[in-house]
mmCIF file of the protein (N, C-alpha, C, O) and its ligand, coordinates in Angstrom:
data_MODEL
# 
_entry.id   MODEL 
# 
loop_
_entity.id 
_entity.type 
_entity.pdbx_number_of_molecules 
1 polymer     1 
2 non-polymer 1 
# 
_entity_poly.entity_id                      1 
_entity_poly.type                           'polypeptide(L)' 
_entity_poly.nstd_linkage                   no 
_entity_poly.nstd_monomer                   no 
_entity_poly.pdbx_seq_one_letter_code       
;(UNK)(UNK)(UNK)(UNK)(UNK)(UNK)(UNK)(UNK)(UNK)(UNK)(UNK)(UNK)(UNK)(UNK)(UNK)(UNK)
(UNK)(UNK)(UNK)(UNK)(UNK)(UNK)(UNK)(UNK)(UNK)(UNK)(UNK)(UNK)(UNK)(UNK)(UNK)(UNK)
(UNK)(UNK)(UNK)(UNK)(UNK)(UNK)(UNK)(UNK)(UNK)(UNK)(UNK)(UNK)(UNK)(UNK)
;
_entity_poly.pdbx_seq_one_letter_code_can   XXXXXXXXXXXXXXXXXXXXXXXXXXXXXXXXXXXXXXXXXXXXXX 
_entity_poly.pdbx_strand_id                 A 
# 
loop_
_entity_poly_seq.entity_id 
_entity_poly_seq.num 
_entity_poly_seq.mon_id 
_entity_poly_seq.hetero 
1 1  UNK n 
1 2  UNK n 
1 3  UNK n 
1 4  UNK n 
1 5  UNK n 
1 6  UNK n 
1 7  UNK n 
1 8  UNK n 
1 9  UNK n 
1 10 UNK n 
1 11 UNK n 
1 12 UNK n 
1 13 UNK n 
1 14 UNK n 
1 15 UNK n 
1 16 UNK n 
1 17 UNK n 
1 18 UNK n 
1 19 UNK n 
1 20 UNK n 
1 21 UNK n 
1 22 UNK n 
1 23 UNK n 
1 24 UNK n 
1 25 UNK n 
1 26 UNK n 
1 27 UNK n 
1 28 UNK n 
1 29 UNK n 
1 30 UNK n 
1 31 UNK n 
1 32 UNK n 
1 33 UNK n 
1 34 UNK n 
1 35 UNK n 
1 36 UNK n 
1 37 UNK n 
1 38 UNK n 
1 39 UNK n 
1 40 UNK n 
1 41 UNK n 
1 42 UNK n 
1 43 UNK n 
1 44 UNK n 
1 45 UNK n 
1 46 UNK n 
# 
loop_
_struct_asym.id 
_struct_asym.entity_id 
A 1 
B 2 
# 
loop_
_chem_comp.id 
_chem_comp.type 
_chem_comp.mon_nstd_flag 
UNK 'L-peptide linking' . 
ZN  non-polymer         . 
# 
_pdbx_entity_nonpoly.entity_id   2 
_pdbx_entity_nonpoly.name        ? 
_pdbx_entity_nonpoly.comp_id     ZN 
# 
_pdbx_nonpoly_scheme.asym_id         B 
_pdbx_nonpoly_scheme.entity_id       2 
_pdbx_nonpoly_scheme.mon_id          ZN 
_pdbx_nonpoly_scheme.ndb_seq_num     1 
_pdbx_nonpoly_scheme.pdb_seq_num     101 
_pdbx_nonpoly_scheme.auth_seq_num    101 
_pdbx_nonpoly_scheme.pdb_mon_id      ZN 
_pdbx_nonpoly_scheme.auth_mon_id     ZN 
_pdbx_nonpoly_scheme.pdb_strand_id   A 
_pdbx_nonpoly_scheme.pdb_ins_code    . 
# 
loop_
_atom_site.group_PDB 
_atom_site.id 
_atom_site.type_symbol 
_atom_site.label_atom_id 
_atom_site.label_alt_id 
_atom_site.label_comp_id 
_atom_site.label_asym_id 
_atom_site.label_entity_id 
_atom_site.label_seq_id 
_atom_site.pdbx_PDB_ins_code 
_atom_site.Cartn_x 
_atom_site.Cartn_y 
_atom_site.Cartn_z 
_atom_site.occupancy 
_atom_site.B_iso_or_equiv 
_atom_site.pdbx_formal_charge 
_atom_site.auth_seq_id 
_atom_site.auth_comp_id 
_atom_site.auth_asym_id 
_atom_site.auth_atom_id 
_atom_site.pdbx_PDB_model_num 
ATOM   1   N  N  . UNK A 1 1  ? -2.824 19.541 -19.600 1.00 0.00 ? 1   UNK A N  1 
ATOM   2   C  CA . UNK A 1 1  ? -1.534 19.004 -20.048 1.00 0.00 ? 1   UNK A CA 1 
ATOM   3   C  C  . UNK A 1 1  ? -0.442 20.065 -19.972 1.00 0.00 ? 1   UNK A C  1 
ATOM   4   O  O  . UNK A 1 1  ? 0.708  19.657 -19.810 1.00 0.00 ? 1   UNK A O  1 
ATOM   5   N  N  . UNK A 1 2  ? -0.646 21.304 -20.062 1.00 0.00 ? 2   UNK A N  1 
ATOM   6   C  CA . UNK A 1 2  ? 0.003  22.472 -19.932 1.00 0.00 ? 2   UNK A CA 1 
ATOM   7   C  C  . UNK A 1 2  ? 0.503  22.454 -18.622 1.00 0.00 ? 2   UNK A C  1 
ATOM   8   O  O  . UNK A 1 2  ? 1.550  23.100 -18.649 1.00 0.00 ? 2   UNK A O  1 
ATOM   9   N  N  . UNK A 1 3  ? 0.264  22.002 -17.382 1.00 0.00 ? 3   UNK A N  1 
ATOM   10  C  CA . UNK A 1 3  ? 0.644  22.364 -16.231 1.00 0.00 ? 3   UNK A CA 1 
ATOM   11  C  C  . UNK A 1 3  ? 1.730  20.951 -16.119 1.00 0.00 ? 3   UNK A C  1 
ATOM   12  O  O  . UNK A 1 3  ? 2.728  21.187 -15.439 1.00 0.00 ? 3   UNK A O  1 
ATOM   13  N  N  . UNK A 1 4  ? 1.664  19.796 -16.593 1.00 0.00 ? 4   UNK A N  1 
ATOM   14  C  CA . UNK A 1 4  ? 2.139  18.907 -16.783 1.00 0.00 ? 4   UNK A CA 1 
ATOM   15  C  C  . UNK A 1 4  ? 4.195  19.640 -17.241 1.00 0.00 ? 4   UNK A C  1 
ATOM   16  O  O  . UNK A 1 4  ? 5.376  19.562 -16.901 1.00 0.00 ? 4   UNK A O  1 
ATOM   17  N  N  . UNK A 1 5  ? 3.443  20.137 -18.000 1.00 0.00 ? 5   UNK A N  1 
ATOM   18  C  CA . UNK A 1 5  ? 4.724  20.845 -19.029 1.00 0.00 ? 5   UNK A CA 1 
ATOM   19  C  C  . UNK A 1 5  ? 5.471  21.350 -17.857 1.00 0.00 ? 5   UNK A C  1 
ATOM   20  O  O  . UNK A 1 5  ? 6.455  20.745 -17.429 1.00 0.00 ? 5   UNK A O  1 
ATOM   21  N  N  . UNK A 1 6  ? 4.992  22.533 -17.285 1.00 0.00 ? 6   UNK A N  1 
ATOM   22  C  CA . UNK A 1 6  ? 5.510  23.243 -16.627 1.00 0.00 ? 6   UNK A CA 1 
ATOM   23  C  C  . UNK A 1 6  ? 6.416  22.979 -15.713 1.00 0.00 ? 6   UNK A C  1 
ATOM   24  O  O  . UNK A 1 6  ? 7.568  23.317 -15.439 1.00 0.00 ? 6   UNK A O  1 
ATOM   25  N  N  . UNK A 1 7  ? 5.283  22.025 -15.165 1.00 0.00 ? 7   UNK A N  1 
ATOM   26  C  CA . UNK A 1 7  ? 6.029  21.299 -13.970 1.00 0.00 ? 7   UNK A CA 1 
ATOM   27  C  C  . UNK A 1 7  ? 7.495  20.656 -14.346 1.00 0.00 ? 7   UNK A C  1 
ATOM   28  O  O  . UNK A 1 7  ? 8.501  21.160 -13.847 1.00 0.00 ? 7   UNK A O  1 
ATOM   29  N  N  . UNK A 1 8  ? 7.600  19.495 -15.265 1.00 0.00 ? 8   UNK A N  1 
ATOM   30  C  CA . UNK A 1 8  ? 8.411  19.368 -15.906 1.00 0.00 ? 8   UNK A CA 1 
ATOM   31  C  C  . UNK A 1 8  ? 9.721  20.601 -16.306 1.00 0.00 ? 8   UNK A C  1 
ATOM   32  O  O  . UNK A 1 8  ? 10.889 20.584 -15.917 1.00 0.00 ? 8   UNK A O  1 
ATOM   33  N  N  . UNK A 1 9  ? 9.245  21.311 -16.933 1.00 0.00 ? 9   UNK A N  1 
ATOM   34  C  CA . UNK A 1 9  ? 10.466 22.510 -17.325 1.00 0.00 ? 9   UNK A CA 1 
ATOM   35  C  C  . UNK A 1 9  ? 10.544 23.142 -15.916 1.00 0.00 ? 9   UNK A C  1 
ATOM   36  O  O  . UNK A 1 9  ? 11.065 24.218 -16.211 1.00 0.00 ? 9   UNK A O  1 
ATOM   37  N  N  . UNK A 1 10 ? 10.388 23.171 -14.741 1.00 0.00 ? 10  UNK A N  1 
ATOM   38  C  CA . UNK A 1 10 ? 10.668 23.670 -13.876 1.00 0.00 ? 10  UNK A CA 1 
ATOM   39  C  C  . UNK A 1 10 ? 11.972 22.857 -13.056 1.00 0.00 ? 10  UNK A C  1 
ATOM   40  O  O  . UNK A 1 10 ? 13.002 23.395 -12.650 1.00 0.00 ? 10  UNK A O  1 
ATOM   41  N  N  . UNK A 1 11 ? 11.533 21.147 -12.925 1.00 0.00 ? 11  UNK A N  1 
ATOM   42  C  CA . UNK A 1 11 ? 12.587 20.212 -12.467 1.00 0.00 ? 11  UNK A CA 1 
ATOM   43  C  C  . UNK A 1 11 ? 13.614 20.169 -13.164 1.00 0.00 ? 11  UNK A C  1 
ATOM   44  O  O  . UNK A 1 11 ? 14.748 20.038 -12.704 1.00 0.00 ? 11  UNK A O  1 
ATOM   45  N  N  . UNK A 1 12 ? 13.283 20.291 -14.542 1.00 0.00 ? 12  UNK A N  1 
ATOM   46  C  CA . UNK A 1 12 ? 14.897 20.306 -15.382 1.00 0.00 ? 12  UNK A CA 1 
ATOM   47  C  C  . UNK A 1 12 ? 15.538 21.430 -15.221 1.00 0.00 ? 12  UNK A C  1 
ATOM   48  O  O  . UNK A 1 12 ? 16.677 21.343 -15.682 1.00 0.00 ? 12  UNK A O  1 
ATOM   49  N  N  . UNK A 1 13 ? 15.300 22.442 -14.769 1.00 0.00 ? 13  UNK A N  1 
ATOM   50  C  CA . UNK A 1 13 ? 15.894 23.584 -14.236 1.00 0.00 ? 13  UNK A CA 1 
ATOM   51  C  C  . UNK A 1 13 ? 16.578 23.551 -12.842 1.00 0.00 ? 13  UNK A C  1 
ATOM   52  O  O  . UNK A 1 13 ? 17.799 23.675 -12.757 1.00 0.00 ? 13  UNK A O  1 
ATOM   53  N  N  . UNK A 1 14 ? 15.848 23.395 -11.832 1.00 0.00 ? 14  UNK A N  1 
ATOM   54  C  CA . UNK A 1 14 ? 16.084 22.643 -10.817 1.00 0.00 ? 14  UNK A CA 1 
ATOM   55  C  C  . UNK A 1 14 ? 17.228 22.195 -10.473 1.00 0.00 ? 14  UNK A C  1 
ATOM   56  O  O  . UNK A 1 14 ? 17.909 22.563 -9.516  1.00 0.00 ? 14  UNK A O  1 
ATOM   57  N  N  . UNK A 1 15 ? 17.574 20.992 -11.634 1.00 0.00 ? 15  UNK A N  1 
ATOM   58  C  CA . UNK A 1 15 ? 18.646 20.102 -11.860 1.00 0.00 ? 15  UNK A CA 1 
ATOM   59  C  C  . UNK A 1 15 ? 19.858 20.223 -12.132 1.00 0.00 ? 15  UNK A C  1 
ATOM   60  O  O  . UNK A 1 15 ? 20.718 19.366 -11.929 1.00 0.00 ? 15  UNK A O  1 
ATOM   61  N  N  . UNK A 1 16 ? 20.102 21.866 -12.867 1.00 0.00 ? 16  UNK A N  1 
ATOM   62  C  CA . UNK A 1 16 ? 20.849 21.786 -13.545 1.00 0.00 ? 16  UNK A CA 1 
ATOM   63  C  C  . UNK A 1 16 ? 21.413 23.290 -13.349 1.00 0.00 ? 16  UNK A C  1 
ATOM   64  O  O  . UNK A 1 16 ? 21.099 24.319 -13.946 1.00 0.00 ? 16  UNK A O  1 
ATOM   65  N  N  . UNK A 1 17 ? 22.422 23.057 -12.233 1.00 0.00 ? 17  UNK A N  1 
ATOM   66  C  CA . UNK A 1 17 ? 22.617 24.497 -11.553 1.00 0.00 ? 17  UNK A CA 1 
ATOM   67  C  C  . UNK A 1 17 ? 23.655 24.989 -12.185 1.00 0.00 ? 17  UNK A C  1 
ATOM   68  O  O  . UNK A 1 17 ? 24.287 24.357 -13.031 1.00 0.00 ? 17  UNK A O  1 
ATOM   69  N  N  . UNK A 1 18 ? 23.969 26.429 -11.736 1.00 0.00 ? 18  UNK A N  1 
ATOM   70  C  CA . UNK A 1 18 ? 24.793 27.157 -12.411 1.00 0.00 ? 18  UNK A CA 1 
ATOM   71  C  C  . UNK A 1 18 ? 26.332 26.521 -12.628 1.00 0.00 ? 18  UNK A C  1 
ATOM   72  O  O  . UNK A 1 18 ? 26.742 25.685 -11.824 1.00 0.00 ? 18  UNK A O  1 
ATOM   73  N  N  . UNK A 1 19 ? 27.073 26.911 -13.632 1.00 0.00 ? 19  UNK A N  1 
ATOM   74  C  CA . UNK A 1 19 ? 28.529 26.383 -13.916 1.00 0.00 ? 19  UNK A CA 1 
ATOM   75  C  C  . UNK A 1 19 ? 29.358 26.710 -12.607 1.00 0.00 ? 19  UNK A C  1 
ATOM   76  O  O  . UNK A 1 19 ? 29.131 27.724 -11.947 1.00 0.00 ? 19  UNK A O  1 
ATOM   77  N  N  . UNK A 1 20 ? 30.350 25.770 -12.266 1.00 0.00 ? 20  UNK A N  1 
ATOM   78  C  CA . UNK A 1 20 ? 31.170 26.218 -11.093 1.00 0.00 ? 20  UNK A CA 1 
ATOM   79  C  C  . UNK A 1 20 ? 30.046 25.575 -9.718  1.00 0.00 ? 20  UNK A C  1 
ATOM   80  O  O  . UNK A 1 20 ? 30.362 25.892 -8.572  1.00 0.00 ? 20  UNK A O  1 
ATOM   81  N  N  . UNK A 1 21 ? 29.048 24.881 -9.886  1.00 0.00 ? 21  UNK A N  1 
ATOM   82  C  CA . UNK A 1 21 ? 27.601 24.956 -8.505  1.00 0.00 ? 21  UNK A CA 1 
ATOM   83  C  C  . UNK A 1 21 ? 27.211 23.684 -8.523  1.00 0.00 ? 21  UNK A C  1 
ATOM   84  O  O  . UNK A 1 21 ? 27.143 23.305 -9.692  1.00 0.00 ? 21  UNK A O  1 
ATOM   85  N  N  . UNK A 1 22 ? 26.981 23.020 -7.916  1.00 0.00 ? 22  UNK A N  1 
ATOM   86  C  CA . UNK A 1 22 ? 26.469 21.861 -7.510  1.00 0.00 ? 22  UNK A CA 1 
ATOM   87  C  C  . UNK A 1 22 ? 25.038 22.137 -6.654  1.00 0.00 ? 22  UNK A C  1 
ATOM   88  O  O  . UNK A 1 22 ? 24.708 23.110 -5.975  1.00 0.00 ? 22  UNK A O  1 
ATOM   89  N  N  . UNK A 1 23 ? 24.355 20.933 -6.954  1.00 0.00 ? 23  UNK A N  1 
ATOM   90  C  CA . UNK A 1 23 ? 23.050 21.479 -6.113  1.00 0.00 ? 23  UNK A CA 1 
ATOM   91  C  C  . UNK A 1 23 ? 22.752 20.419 -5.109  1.00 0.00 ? 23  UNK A C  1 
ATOM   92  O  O  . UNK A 1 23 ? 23.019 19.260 -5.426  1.00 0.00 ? 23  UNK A O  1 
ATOM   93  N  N  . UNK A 1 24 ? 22.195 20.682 -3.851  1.00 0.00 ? 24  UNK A N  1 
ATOM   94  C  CA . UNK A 1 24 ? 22.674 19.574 -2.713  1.00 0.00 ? 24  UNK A CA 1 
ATOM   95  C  C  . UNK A 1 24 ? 21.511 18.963 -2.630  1.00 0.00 ? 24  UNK A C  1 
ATOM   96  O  O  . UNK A 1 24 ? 20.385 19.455 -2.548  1.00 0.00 ? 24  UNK A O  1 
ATOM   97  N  N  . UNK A 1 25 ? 22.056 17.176 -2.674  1.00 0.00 ? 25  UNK A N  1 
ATOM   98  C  CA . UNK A 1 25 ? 20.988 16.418 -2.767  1.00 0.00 ? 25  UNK A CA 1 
ATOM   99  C  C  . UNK A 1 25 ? 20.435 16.342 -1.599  1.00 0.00 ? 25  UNK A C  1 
ATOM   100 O  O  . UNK A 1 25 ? 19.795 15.300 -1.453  1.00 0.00 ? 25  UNK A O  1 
ATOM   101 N  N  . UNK A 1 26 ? 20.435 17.068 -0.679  1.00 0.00 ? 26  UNK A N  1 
ATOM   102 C  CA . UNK A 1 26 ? 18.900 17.204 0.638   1.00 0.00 ? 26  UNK A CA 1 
ATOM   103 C  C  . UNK A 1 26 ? 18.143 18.165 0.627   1.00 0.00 ? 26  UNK A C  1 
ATOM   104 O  O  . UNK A 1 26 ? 16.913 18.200 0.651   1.00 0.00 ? 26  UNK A O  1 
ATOM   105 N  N  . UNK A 1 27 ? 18.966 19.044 0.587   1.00 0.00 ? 27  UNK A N  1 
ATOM   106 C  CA . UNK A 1 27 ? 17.592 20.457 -0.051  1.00 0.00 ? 27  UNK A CA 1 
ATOM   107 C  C  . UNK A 1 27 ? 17.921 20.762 -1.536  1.00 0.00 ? 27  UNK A C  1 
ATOM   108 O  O  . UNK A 1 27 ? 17.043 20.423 -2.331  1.00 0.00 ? 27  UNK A O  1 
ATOM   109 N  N  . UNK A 1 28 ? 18.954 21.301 -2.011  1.00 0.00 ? 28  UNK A N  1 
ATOM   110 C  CA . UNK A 1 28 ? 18.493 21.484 -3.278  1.00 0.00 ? 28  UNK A CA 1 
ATOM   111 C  C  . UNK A 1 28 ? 18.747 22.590 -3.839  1.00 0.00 ? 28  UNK A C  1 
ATOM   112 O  O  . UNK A 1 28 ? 18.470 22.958 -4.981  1.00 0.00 ? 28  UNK A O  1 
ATOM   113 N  N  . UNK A 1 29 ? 19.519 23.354 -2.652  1.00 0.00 ? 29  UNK A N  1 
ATOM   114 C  CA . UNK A 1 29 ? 20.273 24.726 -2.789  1.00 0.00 ? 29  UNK A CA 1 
ATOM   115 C  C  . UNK A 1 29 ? 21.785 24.458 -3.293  1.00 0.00 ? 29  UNK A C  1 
ATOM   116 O  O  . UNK A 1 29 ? 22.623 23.657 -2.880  1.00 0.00 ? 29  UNK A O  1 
ATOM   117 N  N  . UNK A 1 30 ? 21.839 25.454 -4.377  1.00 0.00 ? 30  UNK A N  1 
ATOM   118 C  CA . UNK A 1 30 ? 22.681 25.007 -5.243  1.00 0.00 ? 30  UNK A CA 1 
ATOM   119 C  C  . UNK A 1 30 ? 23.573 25.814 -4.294  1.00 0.00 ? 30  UNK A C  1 
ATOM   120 O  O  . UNK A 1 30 ? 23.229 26.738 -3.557  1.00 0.00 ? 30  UNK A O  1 
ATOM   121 N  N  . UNK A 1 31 ? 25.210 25.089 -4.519  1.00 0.00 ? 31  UNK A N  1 
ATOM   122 C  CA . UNK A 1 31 ? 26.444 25.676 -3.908  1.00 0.00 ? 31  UNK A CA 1 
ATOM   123 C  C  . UNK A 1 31 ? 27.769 25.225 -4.636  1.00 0.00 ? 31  UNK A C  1 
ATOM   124 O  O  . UNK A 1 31 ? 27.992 24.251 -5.354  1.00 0.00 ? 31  UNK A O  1 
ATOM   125 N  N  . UNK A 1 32 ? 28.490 26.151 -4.255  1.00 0.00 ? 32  UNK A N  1 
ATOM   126 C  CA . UNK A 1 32 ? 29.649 25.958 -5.096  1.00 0.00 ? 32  UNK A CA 1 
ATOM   127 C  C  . UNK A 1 32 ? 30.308 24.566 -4.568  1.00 0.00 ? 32  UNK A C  1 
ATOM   128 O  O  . UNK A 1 32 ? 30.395 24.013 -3.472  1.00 0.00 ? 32  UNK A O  1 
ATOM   129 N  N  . UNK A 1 33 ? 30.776 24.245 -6.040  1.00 0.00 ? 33  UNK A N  1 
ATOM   130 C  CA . UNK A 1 33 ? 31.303 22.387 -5.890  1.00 0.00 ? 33  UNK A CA 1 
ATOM   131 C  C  . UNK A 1 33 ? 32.447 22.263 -5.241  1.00 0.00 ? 33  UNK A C  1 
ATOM   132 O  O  . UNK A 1 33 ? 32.801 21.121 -4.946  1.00 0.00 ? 33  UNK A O  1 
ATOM   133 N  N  . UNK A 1 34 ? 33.442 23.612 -4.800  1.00 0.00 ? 34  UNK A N  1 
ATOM   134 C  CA . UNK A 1 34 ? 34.617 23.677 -3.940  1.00 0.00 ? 34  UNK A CA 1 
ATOM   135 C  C  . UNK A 1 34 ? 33.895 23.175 -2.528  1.00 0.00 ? 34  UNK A C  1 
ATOM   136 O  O  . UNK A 1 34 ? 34.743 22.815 -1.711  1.00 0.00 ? 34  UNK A O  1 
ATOM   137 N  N  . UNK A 1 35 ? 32.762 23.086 -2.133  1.00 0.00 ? 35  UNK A N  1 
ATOM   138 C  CA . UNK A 1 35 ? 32.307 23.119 -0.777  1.00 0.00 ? 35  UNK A CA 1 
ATOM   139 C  C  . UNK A 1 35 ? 31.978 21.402 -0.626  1.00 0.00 ? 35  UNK A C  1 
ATOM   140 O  O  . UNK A 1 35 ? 31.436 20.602 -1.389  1.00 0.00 ? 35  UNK A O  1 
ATOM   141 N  N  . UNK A 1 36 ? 32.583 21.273 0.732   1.00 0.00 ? 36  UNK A N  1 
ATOM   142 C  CA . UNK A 1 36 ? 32.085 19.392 1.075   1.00 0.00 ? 36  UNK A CA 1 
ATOM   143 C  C  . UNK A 1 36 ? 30.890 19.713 1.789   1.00 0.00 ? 36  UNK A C  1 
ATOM   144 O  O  . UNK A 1 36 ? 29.907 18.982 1.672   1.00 0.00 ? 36  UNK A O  1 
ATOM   145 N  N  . UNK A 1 37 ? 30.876 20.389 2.273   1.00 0.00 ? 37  UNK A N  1 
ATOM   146 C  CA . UNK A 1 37 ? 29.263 20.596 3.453   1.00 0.00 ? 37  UNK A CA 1 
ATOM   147 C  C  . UNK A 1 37 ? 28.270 21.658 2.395   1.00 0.00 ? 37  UNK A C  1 
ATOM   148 O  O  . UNK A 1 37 ? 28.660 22.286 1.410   1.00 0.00 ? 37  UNK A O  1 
ATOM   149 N  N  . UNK A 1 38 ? 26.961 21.604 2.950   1.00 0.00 ? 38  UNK A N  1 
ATOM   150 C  CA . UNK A 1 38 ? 26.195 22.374 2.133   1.00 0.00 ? 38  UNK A CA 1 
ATOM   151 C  C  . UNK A 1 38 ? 25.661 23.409 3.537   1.00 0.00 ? 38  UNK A C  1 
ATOM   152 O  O  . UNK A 1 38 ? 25.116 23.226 4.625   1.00 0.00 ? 38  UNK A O  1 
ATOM   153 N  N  . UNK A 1 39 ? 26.250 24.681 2.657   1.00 0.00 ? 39  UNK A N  1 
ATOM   154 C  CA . UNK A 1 39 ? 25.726 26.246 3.902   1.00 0.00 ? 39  UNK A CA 1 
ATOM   155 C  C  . UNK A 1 39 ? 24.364 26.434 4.057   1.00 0.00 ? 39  UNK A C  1 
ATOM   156 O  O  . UNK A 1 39 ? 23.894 27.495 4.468   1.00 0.00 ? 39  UNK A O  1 
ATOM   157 N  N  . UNK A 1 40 ? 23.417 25.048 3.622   1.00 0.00 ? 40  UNK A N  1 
ATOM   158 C  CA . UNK A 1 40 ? 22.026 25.818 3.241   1.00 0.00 ? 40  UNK A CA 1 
ATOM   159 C  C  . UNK A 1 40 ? 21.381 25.085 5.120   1.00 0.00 ? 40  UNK A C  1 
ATOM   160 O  O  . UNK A 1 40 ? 20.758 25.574 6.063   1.00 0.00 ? 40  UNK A O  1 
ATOM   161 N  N  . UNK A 1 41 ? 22.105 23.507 4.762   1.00 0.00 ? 41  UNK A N  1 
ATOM   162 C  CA . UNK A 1 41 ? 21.506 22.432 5.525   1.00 0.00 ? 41  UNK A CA 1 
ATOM   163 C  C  . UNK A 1 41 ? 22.141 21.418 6.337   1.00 0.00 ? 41  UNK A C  1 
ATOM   164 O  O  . UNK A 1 41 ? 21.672 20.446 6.930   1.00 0.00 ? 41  UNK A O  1 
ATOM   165 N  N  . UNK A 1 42 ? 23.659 21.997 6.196   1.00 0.00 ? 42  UNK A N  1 
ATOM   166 C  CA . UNK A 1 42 ? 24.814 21.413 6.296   1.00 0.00 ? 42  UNK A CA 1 
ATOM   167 C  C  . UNK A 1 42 ? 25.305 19.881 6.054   1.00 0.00 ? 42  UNK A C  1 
ATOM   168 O  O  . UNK A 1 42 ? 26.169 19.238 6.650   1.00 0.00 ? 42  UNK A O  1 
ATOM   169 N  N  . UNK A 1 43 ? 24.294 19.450 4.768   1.00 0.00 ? 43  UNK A N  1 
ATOM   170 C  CA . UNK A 1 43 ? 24.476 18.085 4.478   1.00 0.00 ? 43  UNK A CA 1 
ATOM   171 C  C  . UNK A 1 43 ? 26.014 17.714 4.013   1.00 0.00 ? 43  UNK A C  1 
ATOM   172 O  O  . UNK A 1 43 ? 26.786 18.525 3.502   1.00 0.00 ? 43  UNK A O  1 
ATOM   173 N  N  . UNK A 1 44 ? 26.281 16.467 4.263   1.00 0.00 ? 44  UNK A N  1 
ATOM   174 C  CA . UNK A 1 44 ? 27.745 16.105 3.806   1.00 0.00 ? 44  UNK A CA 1 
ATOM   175 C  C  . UNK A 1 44 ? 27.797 15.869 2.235   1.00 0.00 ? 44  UNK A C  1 
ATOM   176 O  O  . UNK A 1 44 ? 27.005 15.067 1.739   1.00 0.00 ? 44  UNK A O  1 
ATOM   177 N  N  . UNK A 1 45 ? 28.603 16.469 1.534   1.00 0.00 ? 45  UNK A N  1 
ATOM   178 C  CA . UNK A 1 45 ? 28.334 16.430 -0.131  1.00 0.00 ? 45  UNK A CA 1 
ATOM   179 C  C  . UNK A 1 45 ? 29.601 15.312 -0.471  1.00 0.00 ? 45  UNK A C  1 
ATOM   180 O  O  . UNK A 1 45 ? 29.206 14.529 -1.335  1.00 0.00 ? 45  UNK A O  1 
ATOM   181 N  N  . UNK A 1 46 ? 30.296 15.167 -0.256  1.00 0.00 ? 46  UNK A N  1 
ATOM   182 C  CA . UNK A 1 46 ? 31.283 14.211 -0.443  1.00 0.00 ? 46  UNK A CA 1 
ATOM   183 C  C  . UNK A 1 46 ? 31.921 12.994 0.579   1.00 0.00 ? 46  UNK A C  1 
ATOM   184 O  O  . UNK A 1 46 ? 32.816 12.253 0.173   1.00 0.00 ? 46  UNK A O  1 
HETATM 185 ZN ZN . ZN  B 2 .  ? 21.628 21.339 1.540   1.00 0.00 2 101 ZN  A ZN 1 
# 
């Protein structure tokens, strides 16, 4: 049940990127929310 946990506290982290950062819903690399494209994967953010 412990790994259960983990897993868990790892996605809510994940989720919840730094202030000023958005995190891009195709990969997942967080980037600043001034940006429409993502530098990781170049997904369209807006
Ligand atoms: Zn991306």
């Amino acid at each position: 049940m412990s790994a259960e946990a983990t897993i868990e506290t790892v996605e809510a982290e994940a989720g919840t990127p730094k202030e000023g950062f958005i995190r891009c819903p195709k990969c997942g690399y967080e980037i600043p929310d001034n940006l429409v494209v993502c530098w990781k994967c170049g997904a369209i953010l807006k």
